[in-house]
C-alpha positions as YAML, in Angstrom:
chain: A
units: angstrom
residues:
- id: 1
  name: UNK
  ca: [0.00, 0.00, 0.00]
- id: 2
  name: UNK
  ca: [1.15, 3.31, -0.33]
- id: 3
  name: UNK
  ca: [1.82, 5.44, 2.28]
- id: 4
  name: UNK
  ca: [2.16, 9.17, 2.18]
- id: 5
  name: UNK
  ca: [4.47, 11.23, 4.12]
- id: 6
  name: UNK
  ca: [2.75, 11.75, 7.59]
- id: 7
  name: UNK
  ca: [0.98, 8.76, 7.29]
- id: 8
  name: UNK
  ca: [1.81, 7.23, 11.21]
- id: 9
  name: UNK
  ca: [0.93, 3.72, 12.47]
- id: 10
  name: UNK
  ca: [-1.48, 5.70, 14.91]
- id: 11
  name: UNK
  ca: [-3.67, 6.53, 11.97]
- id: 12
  name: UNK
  ca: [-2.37, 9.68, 11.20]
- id: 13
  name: UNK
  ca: [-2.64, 10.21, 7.84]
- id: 14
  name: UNK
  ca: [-5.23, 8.13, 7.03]
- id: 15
  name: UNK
  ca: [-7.28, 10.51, 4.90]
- id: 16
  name: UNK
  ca: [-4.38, 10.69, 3.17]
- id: 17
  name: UNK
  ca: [-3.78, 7.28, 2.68]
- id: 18
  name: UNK
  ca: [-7.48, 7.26, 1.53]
- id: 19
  name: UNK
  ca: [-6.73, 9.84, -1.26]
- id: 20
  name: UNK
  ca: [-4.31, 8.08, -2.97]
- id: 21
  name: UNK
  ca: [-6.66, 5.21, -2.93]
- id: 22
  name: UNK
  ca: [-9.01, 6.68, -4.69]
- id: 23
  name: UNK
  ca: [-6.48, 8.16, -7.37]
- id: 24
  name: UNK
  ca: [-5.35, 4.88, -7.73]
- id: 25
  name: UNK
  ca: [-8.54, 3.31, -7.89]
- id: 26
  name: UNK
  ca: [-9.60, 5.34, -10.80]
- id: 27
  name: UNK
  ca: [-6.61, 4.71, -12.84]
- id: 28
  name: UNK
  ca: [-6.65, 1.11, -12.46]
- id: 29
  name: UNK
  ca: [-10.67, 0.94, -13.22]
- id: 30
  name: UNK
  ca: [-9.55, 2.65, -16.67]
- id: 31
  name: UNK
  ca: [-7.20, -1.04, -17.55]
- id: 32
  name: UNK
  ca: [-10.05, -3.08, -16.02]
- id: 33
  name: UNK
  ca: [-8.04, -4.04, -12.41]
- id: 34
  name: UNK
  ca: [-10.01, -4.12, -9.36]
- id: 35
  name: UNK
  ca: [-7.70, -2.72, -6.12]
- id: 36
  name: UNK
  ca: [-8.11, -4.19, -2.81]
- id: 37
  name: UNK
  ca: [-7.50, -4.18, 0.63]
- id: 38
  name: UNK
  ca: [-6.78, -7.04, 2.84]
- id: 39
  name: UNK
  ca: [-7.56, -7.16, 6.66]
- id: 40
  name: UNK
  ca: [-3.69, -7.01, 7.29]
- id: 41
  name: UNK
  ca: [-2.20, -9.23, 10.88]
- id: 42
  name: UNK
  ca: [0.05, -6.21, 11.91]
- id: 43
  name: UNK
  ca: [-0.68, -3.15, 14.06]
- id: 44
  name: UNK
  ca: [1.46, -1.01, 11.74]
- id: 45
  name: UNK
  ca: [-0.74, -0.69, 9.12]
- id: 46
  name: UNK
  ca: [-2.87, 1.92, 8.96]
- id: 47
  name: UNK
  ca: [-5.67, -0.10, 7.48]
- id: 48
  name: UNK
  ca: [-5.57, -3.35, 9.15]
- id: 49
  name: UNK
  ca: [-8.65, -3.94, 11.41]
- id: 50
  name: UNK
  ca: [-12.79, -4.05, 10.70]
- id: 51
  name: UNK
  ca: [-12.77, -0.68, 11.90]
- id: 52
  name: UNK
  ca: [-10.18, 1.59, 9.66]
- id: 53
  name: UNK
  ca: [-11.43, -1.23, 6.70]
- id: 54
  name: UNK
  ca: [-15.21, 0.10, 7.24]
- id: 55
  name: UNK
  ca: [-13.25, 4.07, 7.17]
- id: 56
  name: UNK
  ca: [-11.88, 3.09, 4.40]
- id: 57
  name: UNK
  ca: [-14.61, 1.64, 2.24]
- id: 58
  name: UNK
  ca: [-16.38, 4.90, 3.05]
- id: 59
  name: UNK
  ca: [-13.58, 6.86, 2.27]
- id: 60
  name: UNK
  ca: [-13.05, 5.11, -1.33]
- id: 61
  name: UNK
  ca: [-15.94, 3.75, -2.76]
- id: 62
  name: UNK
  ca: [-14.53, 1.87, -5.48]
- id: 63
  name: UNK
  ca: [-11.83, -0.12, -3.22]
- id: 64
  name: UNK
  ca: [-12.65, -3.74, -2.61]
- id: 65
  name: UNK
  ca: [-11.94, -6.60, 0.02]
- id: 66
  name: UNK
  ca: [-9.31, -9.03, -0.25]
- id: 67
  name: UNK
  ca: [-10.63, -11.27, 2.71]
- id: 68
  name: UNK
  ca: [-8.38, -13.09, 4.86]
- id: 69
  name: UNK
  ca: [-9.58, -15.55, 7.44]
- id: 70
  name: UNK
  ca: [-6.64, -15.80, 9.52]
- id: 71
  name: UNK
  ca: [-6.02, -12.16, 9.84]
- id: 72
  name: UNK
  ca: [-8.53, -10.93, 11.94]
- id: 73
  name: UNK
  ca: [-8.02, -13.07, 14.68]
- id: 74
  name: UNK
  ca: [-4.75, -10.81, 15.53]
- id: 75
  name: UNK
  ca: [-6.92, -8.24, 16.74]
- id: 76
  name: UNK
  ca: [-9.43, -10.80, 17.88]
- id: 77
  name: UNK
  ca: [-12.52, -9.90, 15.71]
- id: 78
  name: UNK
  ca: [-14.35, -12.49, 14.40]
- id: 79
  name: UNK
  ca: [-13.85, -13.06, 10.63]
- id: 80
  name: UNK
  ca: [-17.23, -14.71, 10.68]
- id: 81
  name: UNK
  ca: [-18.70, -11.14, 11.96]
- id: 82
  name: UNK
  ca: [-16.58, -9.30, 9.35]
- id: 83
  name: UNK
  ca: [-17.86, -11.56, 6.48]
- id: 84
  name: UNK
  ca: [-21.16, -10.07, 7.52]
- id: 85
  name: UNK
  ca: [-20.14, -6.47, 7.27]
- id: 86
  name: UNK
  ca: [-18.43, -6.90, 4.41]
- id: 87
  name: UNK
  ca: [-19.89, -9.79, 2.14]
- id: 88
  name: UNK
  ca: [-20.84, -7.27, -0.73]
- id: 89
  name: UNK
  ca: [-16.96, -5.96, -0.59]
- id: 90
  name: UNK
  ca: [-15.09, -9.14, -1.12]
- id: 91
  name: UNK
  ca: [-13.88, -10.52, -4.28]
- id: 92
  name: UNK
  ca: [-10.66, -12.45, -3.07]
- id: 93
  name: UNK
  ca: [-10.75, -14.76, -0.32]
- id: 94
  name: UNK
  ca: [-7.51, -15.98, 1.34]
- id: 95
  name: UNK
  ca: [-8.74, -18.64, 3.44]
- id: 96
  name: UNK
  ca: [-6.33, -19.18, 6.39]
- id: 97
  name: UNK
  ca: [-6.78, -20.93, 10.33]
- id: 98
  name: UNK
  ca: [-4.91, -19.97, 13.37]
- id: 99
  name: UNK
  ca: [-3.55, -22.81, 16.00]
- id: 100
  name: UNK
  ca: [-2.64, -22.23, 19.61]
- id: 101
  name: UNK
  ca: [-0.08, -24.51, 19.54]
- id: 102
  name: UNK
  ca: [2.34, -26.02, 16.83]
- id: 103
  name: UNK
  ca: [0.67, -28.40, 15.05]
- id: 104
  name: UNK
  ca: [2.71, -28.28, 11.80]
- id: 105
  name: UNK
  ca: [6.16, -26.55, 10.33]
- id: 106
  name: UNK
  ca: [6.14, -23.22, 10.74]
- id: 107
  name: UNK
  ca: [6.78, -19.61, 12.79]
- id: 108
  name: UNK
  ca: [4.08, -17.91, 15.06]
- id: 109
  name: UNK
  ca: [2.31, -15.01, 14.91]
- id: 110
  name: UNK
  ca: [2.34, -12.82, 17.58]
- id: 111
  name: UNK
  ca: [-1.56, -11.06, 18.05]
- id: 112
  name: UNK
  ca: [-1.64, -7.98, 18.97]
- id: 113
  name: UNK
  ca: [-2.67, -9.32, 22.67]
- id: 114
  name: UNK
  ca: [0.59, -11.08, 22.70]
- id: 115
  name: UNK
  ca: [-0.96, -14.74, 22.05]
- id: 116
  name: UNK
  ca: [1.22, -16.79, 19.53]
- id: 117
  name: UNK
  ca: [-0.74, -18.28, 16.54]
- id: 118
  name: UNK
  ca: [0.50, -21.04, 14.27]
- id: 119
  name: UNK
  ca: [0.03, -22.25, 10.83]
- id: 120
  name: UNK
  ca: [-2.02, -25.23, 10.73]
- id: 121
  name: UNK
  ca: [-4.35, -26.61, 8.10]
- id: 122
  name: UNK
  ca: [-7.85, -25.32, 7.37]
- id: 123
  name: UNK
  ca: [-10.44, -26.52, 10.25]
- id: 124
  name: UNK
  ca: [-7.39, -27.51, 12.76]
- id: 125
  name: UNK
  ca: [-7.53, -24.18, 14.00]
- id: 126
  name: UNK
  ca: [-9.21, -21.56, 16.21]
- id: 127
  name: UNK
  ca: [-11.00, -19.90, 12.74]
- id: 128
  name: UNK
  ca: [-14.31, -20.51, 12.70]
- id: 129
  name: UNK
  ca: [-15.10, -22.15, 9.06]
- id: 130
  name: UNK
  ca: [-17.55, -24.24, 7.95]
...
């Protein structure tokens, strides 16, 4: 994503951020691409969480969802509760569970509550899919 000068992990700047979107959005509407945001597991990104993704979609109407099941655990929201809110958004899925213990290869995430999360396979984890 690209962040203009100001732009802070506090979400400073996120206005900004916004207007760029929308600049970008248009351009890539006129070669047919569709732009996207993705719930993102990291608290430095200024659009990350279902809050600043609902801003956003406000902000920049033609912006999309890329929706990631995995990722909203780190700020432990619910991705069945965010498919809800944004169902009519999405048009990538990246379908992805969360363990709380190691369960396969692989490095943790730490949430932003300080849990560790590991890789695991789809339905082995603490993601609620059907």
């Amino acid at each position: 994503m690209i962040v203009p000068d100001g732009a802070k992990k506090d979400g400073s700047g996120f206005d900004a951020v916004c207007d760029n979107l929308n600049v970008i959005c248009d351009i890539a509407d006129e070669y047919g691409v569709t732009v996207t945001v993705e719930d993102f597991d990291s608290a430095d990104v200024i659009i990350s969480n279902t809050d600043s993704i609902k801003r956003a979609f406000e902000k920049v109407p033609k912006l999309r969802h890329t929706f990631d099941t995995g990722n909203y655990a780190y700020f432990n929201e619910s991705a069945t509760e965010a498919y809800k809110v944004f169902k009519d958004r999405i048009v990538h899925v990246h379908l992805k569970d969360r363990a709380f213990s190691p369960v396969e290869d692989g490095y943790p995430t730490t949430f932003a509550d300080g849990t560790l999360a590991y890789p695991c396979a789809i339905g082995d984890g603490c993601i609620e899919i059907e």
